[in-house]
C-alpha atoms as one frame of an Amber mdcrd trajectory, in Angstrom:
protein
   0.000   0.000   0.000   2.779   2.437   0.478   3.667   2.179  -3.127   0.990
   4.599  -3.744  -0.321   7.714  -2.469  -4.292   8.290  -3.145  -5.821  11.951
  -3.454  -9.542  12.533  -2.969 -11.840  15.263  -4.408 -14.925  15.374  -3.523
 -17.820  17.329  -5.758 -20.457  18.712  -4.058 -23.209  18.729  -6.088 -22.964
  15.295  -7.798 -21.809  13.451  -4.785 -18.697  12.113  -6.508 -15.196  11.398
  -5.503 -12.615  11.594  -8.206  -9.104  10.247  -6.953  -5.640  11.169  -7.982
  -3.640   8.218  -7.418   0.300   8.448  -7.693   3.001   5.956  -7.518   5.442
   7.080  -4.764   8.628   5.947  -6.459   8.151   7.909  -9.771   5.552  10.225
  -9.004   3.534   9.116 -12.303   0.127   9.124 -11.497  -3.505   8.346 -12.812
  -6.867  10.223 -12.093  -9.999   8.111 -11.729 -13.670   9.435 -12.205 -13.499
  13.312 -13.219 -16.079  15.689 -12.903 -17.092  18.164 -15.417 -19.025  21.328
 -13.303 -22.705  21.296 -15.304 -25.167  23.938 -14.791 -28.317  22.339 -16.179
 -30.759  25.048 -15.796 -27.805  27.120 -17.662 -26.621  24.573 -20.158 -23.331
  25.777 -19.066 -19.948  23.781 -18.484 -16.552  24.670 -16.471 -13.851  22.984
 -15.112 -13.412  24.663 -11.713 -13.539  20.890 -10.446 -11.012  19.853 -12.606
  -8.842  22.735 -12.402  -8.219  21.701  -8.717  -7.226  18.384  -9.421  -4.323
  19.991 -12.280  -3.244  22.668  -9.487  -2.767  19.563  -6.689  -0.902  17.651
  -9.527   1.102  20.312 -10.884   1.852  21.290  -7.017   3.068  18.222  -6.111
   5.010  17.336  -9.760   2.944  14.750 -10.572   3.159  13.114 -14.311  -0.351
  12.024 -14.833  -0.400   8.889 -17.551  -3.518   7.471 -17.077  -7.230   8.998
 -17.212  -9.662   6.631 -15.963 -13.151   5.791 -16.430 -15.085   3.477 -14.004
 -17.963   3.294 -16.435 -20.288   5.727 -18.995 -21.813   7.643 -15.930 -25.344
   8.917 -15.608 -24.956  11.451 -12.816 -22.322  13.915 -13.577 -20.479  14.767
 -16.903 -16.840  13.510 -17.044 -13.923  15.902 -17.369 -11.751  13.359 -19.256
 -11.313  14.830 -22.398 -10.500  17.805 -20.873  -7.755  16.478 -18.624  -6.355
  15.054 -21.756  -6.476  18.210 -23.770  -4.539  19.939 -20.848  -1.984  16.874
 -19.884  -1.671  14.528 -22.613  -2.784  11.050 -20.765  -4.556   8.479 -22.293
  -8.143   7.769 -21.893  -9.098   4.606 -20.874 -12.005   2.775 -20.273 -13.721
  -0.962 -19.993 -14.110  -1.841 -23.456 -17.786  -2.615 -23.614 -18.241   1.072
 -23.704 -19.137   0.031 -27.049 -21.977  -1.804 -26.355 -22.967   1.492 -23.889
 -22.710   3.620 -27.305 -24.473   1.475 -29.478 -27.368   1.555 -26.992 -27.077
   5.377 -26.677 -26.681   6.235 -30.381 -29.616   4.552 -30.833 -31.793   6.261
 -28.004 -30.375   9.879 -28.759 -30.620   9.397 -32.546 -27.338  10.325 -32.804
 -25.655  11.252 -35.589 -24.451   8.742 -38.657 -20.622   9.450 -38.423 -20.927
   8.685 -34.075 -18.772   5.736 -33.940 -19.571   3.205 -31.950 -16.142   1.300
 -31.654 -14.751   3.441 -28.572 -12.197   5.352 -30.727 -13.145   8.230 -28.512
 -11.295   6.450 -26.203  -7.215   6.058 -25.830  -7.127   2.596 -24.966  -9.735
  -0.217 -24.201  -9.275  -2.416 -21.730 -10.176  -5.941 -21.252 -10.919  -8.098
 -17.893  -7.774  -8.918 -16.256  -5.327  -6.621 -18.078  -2.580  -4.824 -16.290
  -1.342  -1.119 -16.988   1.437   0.376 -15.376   1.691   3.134 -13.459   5.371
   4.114 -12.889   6.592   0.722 -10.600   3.009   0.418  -9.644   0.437  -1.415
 -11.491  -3.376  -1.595 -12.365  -5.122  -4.772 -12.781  -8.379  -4.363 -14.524
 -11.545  -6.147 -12.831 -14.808  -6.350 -15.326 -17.733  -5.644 -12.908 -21.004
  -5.047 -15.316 -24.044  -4.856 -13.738 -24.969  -1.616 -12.901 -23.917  -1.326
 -16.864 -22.282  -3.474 -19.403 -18.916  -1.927 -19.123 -18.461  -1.370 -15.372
 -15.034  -1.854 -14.399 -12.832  -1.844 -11.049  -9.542  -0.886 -10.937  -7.473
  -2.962  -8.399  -3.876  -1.448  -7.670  -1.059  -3.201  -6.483  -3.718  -5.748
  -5.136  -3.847  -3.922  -2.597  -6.587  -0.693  -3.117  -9.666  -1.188  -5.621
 -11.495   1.676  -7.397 -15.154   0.352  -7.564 -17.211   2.858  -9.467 -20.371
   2.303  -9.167 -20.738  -1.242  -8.444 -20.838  -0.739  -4.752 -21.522   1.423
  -2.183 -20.788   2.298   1.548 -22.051  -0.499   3.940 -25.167   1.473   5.121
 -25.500   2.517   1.183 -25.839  -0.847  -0.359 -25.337  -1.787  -3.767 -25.772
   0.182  -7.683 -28.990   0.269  -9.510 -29.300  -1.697 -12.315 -32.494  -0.327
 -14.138 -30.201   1.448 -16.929 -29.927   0.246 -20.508 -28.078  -3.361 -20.211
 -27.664  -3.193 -16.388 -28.882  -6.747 -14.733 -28.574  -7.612 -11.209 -27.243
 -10.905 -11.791 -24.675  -9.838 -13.125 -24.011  -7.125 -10.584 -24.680  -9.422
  -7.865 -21.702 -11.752  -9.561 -19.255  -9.047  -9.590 -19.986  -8.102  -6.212
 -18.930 -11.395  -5.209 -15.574 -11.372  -7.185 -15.091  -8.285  -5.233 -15.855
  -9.842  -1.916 -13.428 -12.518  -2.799 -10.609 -10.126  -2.972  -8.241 -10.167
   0.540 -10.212  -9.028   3.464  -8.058  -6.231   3.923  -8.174  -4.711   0.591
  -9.206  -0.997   0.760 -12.451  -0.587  -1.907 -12.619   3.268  -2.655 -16.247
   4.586  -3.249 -17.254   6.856  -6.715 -20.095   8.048  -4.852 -21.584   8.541
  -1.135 -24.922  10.590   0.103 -24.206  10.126   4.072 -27.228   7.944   5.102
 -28.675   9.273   7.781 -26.923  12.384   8.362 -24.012  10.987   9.130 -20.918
  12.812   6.783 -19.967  11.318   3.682 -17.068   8.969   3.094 -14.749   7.385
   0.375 -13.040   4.418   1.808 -14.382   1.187   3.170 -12.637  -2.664   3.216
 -13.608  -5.934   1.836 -13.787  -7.403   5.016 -16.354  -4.082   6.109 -18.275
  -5.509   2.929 -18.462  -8.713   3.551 -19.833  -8.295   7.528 -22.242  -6.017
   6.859 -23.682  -4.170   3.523 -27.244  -3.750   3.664 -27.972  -5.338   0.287
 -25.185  -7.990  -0.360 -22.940  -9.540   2.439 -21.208 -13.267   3.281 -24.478
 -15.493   2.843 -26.653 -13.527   0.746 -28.320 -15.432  -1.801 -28.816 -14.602
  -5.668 -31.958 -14.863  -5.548 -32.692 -12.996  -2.825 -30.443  -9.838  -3.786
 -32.133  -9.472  -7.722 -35.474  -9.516  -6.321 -34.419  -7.178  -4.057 -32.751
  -4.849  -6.266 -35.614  -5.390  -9.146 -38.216  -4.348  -7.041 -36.168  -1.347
  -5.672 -34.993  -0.004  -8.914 -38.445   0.312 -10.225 -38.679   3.187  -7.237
 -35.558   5.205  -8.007 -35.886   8.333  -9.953 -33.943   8.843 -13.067 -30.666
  10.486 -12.298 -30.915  14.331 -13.031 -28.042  14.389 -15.525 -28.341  11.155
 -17.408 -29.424  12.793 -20.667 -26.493  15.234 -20.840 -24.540  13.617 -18.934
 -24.657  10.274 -21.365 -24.321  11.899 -24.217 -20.715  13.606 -23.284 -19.375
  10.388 -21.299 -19.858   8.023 -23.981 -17.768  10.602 -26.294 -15.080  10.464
 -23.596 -16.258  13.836 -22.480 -16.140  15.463 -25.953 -19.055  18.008 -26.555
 -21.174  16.845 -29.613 -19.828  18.708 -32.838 -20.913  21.746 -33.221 -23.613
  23.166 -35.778 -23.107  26.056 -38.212 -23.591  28.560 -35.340 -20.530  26.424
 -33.534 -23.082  25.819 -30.861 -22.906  22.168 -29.618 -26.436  20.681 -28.400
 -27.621  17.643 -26.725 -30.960  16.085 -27.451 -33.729  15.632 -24.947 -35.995
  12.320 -26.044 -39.157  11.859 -24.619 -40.258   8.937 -22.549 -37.767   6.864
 -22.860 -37.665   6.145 -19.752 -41.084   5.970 -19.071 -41.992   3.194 -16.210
């Protein structure tokens, strides 16, 4: 674990944690899970957010090789392309995004020339690939479920970046009511998290502090195992998809998931722009209708 020094940010109004995580030898680095600030009622973008994660890594003279996506999220817009514009890392991602932007193109009506091979991407990344990260590495861990390219990025075996996959003890577990999410299959990856050692530290992408209590980042697999609310040693599959079936159909739509789908399965590119070098975002209706 002391290979690596981990930086949280924490964004306020999406609930998100975006990490900075650096190996200590070489200082090369890779940030997990940006945020793009949104102003919906605006339409309008910045990267104050982001901007504090460059000023932290220029600070500490960090070379930052690697930006990662956990998955195409639905609740904030990611800052990705961004980054890369201003640092030159790669983009990387699980590569079933594709089958996330096939599904997409097809709901937004997006346009012809969208590809839908992941070239927005740097790099694609398969279920038990390593990267490197200076003398550090990251072992890729396909987790689908919540959607179809979920992944979890396990460090050093040591640390594990989770996205979305699961929560906080008292939180529980993702929804899986999104285009090609499936509680099976979440409830399967849970369990090859579980099976990781019990003292591996699983870092959250999101937390709303149950109960008032304030929000946190960082639990273990042993804290998992013992006691989350949804899936725990001894749960049954059975038990946790009815569960989770019957819960999702509760759970308002995200607030951002139209924008915020569009730019995330671009890599966090804005659509091209129209004659008036405007770039817009389509609204369909009722596609989610319940």
């Amino acid at each position: 674990m002391n290979q690596v020094t981990i930086k949280s940010f924490f964004h306020d109004s999406s609930n998100t944690y975006s990490y900075l995580v650096t190996d200590n030898a070489t200082r090369s680095s890779a940030i997990i899970d940006s945020v793009l600030d949104y102003d919906a009622a605006a339409g309008v973008t910045s990267t104050h957010f982001a901007d504090d994660i460059l000023k932290y890594a220029e600070q500490e003279n960090l070379l930052v090789q690697w930006i990662l996506e956990t998955h195409v999220h639905a609740d904030h817009l990611s800052a990705a392309s961004y980054l890369r514009d201003r640092l030159g890392a790669a983009i990387a991602t699980g590569k079933e995004v594709t089958v996330v932007q096939l599904v997409f193109k097809q709901m937004f009506g997006l346009e012809e020339e969208f590809s839908t091979d992941g070239r927005q991407f740097n790099r694609l990344l398969a279920d038990g690939e390593m990267i490197p990260l200076g003398e550090s590495n990251i072992r890729v861990m396909h987790t689908p479920g919540h959607t179809p390219s979920c992944v979890t990025y396990v460090v050093n075996e040591a640390v594990a970046f989770v996205g979305d996959t699961i929560f906080m003890p008292d939180m529980g577990t993702a929804r899986c009511d999104f285009p090609g999410g499936d509680a099976e299959l979440l409830f399967t990856s849970i369990q090859k998290l579980l099976e990781l050692p019990s003292d591996t530290e699983l870092y959250m992408c999101h937390d709303y502090g149950p109960n008032g209590r304030e929000c946190l980042y960082k639990t273990t697999v042993a804290e998992q195992r013992k006691s989350n609310i949804h899936v725990h040693e001894g749960s049954a599959k059975s038990e946790f998809v009815a569960m989770r079936n019957e819960r999702d159909v509760t759970l308002a739509m995200p607030a951002l998931i139209l924008p915020a789908v569009q730019i995330n399965i671009r890599g966090g590119r804005f659509p091209k722009p129209d004659s008036d070098g405007v770039s817009y975002l389509k609204t369909p209706l009722n596609v989610f209708k319940r």
